[in-house]
N, C-alpha and C positions, 0 to 999 in steps of 0.2 A: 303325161306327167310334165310339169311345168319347172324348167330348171332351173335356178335361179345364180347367176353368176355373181361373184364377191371380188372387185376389185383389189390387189393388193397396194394401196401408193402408200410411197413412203415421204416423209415429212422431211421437209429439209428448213434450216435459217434461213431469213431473206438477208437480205444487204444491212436494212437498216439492225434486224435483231444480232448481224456479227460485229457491226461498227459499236454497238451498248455493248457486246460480251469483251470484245477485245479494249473499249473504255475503262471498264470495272475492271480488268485483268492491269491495267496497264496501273491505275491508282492502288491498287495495291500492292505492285510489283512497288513505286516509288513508297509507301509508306515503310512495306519492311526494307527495302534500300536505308531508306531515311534511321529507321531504330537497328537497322545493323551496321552502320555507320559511325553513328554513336556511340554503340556495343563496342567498337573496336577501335575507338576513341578512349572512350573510356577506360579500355583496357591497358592501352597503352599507357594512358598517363598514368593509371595504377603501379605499374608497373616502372614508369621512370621514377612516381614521387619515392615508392620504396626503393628502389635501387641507391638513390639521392642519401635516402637517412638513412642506408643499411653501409654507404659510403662513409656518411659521418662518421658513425658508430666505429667505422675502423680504424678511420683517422684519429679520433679521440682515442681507442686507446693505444694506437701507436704514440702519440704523444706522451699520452700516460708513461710511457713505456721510454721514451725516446728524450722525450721534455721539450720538443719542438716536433714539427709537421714536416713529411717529405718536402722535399722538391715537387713541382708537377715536371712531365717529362718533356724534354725540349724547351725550356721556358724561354719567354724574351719579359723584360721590365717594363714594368708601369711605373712612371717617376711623375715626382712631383716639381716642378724646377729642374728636373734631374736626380733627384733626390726620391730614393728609393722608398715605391708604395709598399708593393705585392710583384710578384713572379707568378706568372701565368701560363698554361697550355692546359695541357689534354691530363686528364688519370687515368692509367695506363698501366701493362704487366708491367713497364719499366720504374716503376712508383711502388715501391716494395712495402705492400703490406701482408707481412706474414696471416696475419686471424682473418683473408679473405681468400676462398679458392679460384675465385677468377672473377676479376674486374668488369662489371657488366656494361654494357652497351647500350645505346640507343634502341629501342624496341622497333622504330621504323628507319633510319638513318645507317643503323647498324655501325657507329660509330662511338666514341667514349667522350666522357661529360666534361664540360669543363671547369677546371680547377683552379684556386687561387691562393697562394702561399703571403700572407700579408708583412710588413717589415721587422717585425718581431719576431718571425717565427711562429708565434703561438695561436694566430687566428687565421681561419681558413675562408674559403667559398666554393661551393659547386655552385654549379647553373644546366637547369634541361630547358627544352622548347617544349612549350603545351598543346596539345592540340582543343580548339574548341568549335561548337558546332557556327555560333554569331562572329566572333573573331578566330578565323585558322590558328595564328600562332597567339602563343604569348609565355613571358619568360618565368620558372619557376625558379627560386632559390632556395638553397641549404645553408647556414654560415652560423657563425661563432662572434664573426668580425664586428667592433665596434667604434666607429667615425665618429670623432671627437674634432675633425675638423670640417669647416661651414664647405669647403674648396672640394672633398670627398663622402658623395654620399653613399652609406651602406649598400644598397642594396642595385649597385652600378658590379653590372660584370663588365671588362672593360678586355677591348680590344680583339674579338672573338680570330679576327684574319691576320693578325700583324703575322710579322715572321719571325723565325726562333732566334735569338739573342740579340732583337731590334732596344730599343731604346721608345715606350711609348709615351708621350708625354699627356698627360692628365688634366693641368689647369692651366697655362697661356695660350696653348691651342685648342681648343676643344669648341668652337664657336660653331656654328650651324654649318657656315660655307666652308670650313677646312675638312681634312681626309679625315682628322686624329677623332672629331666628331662624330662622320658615321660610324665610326667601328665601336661603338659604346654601346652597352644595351643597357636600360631603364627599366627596375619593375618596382612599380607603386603605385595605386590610387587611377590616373589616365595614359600613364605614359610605361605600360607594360609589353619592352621592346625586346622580343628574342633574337636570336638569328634565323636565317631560312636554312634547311635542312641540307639542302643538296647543293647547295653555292659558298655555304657558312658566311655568308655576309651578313651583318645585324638590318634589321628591320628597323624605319627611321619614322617619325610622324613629324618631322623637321620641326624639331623643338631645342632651341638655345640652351647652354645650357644653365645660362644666366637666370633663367625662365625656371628651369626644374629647382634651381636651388633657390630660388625665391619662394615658390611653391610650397617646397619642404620647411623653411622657415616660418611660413604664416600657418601653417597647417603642424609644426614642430613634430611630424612622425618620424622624423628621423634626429632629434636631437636624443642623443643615447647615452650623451656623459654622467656615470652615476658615481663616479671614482674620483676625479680630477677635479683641483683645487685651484691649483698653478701650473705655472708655465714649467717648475720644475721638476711637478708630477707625472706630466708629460713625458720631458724628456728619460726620466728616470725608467720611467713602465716601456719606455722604446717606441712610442704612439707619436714623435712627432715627424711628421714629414717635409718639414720645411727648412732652409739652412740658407744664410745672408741676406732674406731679407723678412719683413712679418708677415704670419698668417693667421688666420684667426681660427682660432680654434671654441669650442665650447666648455665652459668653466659651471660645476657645480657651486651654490652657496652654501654654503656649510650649517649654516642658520634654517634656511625655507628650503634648502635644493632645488630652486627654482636652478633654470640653467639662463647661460646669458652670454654672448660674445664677446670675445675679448682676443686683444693683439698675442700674440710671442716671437721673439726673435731667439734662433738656433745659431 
């Protein structure tokens, strides 16, 4: 009887079929890298824009309540000349607003948002850093605030690193090559400049600032006077920030509302 023997081999990868399996393995590893990234990007900023308006919303009705806005805590001054803008630092447990249980924080930073108390009293600003997948950072705003003069534009959070009760000045130094410049952050249009996270220095794309408010005038996104007549209007609503010598501010027509520049002296 004739036996017939059955080899048993077993099959293994060659080289080249684990160098294709660990290829495939490795492009998919970066793709979900890549959308969980994102995922938690996007979470983030979720989560600073609402913490941002959910900040508002307390501010507002603290004022409602108060008929002006906290202090932020620690503050140092933003002046114009010397001539006080806004008081700025951190929003913090030491920033008492009752209708909020606890003041939230940066989601990756683990740190609180910064805030701005303008010279009235009555108009505020927050500011977060964004995170984006083409550009890392860039600056998000919350605010009330409305610059009616050419020398201050809205949507400037200013001076993220000064020190607390410094003196910061706003418009004779603020040129590209001085300190008082970088510390400025910018969000609008191409000049969306937050700070970095773990350094809190502002992020710069070395731009004048002569340049940005040029910018904003030919482009008039930040002309916001919708109240203001005169120079007395001004002074009266507590909007001006200039004293001994002129600055120009923005004037409604009463006629067209067209807006238009014009001098004042305080």
């Amino acid at each position: 009887m004739e036996k017939t023997f059955i080899l048993n081999r077993k099959k293994a990868f060659t080289f080249v079929e684990l160098m294709i399996v660990i290829t495939i393995l490795a492009i998919l590893a970066a793709i979900w890298f890549a959308n969980y990234s994102s995922n938690i990007w996007d979470t983030r900023n979720t989560t600073r824009i609402s913490a941002l308006n959910h900040l508002k919303s307390s501010l507002k009705s603290y004022m409602q309540d108060k008929a002006i806005y906290p202090l932020p805590w620690d503050f140092f001054s933003l002046t114009n000349s010397w001539k006080l803008v806004a008081k700025q630092w951190f929003i913090n447990e030491q920033v008492s607003l009752s209708n909020i249980d606890t003041i939230p924080k940066d989601p990756y930073k683990d740190d609180y948002y910064v805030y701005s108390r303008f010279k009235n009293r009555t108009k505020m600003q927050l500011a977060a850093t964004i995170e984006d997948e083409t550009t890392p950072l860039k600056a998000y705003l919350v605010w009330d605030f409305k610059s009616i003069s050419k020398n201050v534009l809205p949507t400037i959070i200013l001076a993220k690193n000064a020190n607390p009760w410094d003196n910061v000045e706003i418009h004779d130094w603020i040129w590209d090559w001085t300190n008082n410049r970088k510390l400025f952050i910018f969000n609008q249009n191409t000049h969306n400049l937050p700070y970095d996270y773990w350094t809190q220095t502002p992020i710069s794309d070395n731009t004048d600032f002569s340049t940005l408010l040029n910018e904003a005038e030919s482009s008039k996104n930040f002309w916001q006077n919708t109240s203001f007549e005169t120079c007395n209007d001004i002074l009266l609503a507590g909007e001006d920030i200039s004293e001994w010598y002129q600055e120009e501010y923005q004037f409604r027509d009463p006629n067209t509302w067209d807006l238009t520049n014009s001098w004042c002296t305080f």
